[in-house]
C-alpha positions in Angstrom: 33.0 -25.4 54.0 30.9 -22.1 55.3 28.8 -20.3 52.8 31.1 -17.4 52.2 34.2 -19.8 51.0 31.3 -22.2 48.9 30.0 -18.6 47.4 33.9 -17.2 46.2 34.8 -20.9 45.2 31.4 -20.8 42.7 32.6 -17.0 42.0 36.3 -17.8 40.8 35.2 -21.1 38.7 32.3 -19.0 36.5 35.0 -16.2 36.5 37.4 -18.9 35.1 34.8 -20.3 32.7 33.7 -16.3 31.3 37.4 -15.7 30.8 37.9 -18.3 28.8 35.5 -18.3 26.7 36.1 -13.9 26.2 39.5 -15.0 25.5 38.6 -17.4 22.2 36.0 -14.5 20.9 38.6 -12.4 21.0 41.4 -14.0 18.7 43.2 -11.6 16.3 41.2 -12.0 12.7 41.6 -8.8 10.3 43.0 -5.7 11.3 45.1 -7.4 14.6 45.7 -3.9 15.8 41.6 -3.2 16.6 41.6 -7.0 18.0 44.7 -5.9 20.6 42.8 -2.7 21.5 39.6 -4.8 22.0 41.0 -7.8 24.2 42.8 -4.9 25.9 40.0 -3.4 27.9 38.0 -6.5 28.0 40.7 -8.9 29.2 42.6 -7.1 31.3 40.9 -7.2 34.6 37.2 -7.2 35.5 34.8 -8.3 38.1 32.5 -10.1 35.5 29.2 -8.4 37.3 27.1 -8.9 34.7 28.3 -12.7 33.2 27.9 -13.6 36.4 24.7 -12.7 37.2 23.6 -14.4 34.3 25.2 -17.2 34.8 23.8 -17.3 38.7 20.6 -16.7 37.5 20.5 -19.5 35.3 21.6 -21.4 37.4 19.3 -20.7 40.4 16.3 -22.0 38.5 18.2 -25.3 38.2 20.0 -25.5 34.8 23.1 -25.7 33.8 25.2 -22.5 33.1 26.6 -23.4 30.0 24.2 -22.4 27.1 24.0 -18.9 28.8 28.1 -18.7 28.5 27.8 -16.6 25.3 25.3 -14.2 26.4 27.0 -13.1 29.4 30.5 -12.9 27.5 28.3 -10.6 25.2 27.3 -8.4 28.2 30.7 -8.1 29.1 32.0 -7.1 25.8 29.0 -4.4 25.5 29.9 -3.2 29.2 33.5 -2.7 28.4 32.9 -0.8 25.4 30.8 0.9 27.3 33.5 1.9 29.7 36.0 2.7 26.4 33.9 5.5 25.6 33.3 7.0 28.9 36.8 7.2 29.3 36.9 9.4 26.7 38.4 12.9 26.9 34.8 14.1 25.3 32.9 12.3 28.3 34.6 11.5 31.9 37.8 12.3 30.4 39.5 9.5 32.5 43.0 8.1 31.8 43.3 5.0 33.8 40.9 2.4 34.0 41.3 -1.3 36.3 44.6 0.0 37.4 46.3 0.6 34.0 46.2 3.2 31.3 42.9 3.6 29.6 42.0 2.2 26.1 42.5 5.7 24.4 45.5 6.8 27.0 47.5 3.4 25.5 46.2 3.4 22.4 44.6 6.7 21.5 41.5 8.0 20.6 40.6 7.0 17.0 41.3 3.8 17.9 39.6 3.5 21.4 36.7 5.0 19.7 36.8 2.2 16.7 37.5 -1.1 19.3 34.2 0.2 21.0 32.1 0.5 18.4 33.9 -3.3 17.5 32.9 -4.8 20.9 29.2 -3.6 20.7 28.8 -4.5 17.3 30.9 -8.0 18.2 28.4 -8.7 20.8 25.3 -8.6 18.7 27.2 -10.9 16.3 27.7 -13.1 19.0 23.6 -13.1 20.3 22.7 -13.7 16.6 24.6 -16.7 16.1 22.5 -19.4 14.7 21.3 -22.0 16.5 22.7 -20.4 19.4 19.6 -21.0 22.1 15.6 -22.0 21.0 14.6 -19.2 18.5 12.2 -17.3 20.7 14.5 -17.3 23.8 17.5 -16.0 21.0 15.1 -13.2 20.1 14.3 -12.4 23.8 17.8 -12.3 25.0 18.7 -9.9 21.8 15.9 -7.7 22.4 16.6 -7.9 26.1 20.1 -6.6 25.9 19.7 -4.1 22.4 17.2 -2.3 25.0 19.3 -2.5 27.6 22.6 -0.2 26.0 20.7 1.2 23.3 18.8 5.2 23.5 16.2 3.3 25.7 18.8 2.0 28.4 23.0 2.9 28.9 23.2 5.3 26.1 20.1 7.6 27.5 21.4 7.1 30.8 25.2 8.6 29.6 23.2 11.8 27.8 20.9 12.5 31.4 24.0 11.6 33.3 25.8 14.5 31.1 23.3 17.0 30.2 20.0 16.5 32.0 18.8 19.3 34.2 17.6 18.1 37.8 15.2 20.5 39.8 15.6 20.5 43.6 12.7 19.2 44.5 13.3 16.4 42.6 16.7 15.8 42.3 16.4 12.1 44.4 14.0 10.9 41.2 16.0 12.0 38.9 19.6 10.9 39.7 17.8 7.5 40.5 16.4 7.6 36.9 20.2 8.2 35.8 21.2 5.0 37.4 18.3 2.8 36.5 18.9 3.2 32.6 23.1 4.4 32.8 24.1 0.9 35.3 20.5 -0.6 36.0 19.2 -1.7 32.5 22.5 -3.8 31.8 22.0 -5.4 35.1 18.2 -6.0 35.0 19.1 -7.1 31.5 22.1 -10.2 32.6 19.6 -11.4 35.1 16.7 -11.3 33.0 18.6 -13.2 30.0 20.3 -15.7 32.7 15.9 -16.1 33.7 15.2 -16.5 30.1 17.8 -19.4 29.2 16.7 -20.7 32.4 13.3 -21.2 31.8 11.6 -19.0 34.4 8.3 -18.6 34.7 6.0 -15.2 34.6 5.6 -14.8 38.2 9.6 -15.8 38.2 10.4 -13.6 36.3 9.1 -10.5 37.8 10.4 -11.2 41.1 13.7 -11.7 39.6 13.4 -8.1 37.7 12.5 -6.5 40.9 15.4 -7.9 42.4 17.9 -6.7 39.5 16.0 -3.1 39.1 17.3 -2.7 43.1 20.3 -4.1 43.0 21.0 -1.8 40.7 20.5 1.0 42.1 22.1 -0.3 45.0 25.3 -0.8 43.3 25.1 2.6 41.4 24.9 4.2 45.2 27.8 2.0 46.4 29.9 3.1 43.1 29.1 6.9 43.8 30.6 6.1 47.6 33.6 4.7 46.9 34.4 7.0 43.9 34.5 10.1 46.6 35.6 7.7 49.5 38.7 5.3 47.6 42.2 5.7 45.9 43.5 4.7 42.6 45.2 1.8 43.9 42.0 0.0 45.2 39.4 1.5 42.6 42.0 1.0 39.8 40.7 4.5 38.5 40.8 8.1 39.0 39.0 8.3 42.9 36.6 11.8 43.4 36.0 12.0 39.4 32.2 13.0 40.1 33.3 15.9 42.1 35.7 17.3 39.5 32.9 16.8 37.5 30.4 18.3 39.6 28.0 15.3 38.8 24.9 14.5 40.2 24.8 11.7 42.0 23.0 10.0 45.6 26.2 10.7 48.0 25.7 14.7 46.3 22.0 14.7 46.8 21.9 13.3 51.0 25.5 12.9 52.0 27.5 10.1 52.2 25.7 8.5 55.3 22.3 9.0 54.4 24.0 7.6 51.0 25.0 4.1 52.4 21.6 3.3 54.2 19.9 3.9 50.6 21.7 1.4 49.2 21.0 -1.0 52.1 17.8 -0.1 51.7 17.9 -1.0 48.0 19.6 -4.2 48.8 17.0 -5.3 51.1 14.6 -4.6 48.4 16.1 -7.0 46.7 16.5 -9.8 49.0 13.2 -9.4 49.6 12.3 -9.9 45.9 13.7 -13.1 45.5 12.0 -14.7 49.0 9.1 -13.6 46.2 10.8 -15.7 43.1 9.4 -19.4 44.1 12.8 -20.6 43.4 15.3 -23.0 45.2 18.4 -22.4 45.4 18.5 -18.1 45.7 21.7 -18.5 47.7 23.9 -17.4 45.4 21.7 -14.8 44.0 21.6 -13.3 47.4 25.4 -13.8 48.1 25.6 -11.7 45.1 24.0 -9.2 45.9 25.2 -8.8 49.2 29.1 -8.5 47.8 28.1 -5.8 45.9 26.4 -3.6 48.2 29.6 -4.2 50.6 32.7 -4.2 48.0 35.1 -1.7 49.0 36.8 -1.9 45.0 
């Protein structure tokens, strides 16, 4: 079997396993209504980035997936709330999301607004579970990901994204300082977690946050692209939304182009990091990395 069938085969089975395991967090308890609008956005759809790249990472130091499984269900459940509220008419004002009506467009706002406050509240509950991982790893992997969405990380990321103001002369800096904290932070913080429950090492560990810090931005860069370069039937939401929104973003700054050789610039930046991460089996990590930088969806 070549290495692109043995790479989706490992894909589809942590896919299978994240599912799962998103579907029993997300039984109906009190309030069923909140719990439907909930498992709505989470379950319907998804790439699993950011479970997965936990679950890779953990894995690629050599142990076994499996006590990282609620971590990366929590990033998922703090990345689709995230995507709840930018759907928002009060932020990108977008009504469909994964190919079907948004959270608020199917269920309205109040709602949409309560289910994702639920699923990044949910998500902490989750982290803090007792007994969960070794104490200090539990504490790093909460602090880990409370940076990551919190006024330090997403959220920041969502206000400069919005509001900042960007000078000419430095308009490359800032839009990459958009990306870092509004997609990068949640991605620096599922590889970092899946490096913490795996045991890594200092030097490990920085090799493997220099390789999440550019995928990052790589995959930012990609996003911009297809948003002004895809439809709604293979983005599975409103294409050229950046544009309607005059937003500031890398394929804005330097043309599209100029755009895509950024981002394979970042990518080998990242590649490069892990030759750096004294660790076996980077394979996967780098087939990673590589899909994202080159998905057309």
């Amino acid at each position: 079997m070549n290495e692109t069938l043995t790479f989706r085969s490992q894909i589809q089975s942590l896919q299978t396993r994240v599912d799962a395991a998103l579907q029993a967090y997300l039984q109906p308890r009190v309030a069923p209504q909140l719990w439907e609008a909930m498992a709505y956005s989470v379950l319907n759809g998804g790439k699993r980035i950011r479970p997965l790249l936990v679950l890779l990472t953990c894995e690629a130091l050599g142990q076994d997936a499996q006590p990282a499984l609620p971590a990366a269900c929590a990033l998922e459940l703090i990345h689709s709330y995230s995507l709840i509220h930018d759907d928002l008419p009060a932020l990108d004002n977008d009504d469909w999301r994964r190919g079907q009506p948004s959270n608020h467009a199917r269920f309205g706002e109040a709602l949409a607004i309560l289910s994702g406050d639920a699923l990044s509240s949910y998500a902490f509950e989750i982290l803090s579970l007792p007994g969960l991982l070794p104490a200090e790893t539990q504490l790093q992997v909460l602090h880990e990901i409370a940076l990551a969405s919190g006024p330090s990380g997403m959220c920041a990321g969502q206000v400069l994204d919005m509001f900042g103001e960007i000078a000419e002369s430095e308009k490359l800096q800032a839009i990459a300082q958009i990306y870092q904290l509004k997609t990068g932070r949640l991605i620096r913080a599922a590889v970092r977690c899946g490096a913490w429950i795996g045991g890594a090492n200092e030097s490990q560990m920085v090799a493997l946050t220099r390789y999440a810090e550019a995928l990052g931005l790589a995959f930012q860069i990609q996003d911009d692209i297809l948003d002004l370069t895809g439809s709604l039937d293979t983005l599975g939401k409103t294409p050229q939304k950046d544009l309607q929104q005059a937003k500031r973003t890398w394929p804005w700054a330097v043309g599209l182009d100029a755009a895509s050789q950024q981002a394979r610039q970042y990518l080998a930046e990242a590649l490069e990091a892990l030759q750096t991460a004294q660790i076996k089996e980077t394979q996967t990590l780098e087939a990673m990395a590589l899909y994202l930088v080159e998905r057309q969806a």
